[in-house]
N, C-alpha and C positions, 0 to 999 in steps of 0.2 A: 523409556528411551534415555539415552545416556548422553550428558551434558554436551560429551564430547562431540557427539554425532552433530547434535542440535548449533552449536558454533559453526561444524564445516556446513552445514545447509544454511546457516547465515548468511556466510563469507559467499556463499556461491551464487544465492541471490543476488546479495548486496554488488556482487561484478556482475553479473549478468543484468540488473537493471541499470547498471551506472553505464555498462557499452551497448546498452541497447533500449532506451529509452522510447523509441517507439513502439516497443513488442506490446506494450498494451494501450498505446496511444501517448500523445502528450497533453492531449484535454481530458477534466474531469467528465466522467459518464451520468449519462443524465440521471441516473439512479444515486450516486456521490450527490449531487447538486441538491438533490429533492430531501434526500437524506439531512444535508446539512442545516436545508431551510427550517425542516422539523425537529431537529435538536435547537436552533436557535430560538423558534417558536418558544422550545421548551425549558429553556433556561440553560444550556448548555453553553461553553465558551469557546 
């Protein structure tokens, strides 16, 4: 895939979650949380 394509699919996300911030909710999902706890378990930062 080409650089170029990979920018405009950036850009396009990057406006579509910045005008629509609840498309995937505003809270982390409890799979995020659980995930987090086990990297910090694990020595992660």
């Amino acid at each position: 895939m080409k650089k170029e394509n990979l920018n405009k699919q950036h850009a396009h996300w990057e406006d579509t979650f910045s005008n629509k911030p609840q498309m995937f909710g505003t809270d982390p999902s409890e799979a995020a949380i659980m995930t987090v706890e086990v990297l910090k378990k694990n020595g992660a930062n």
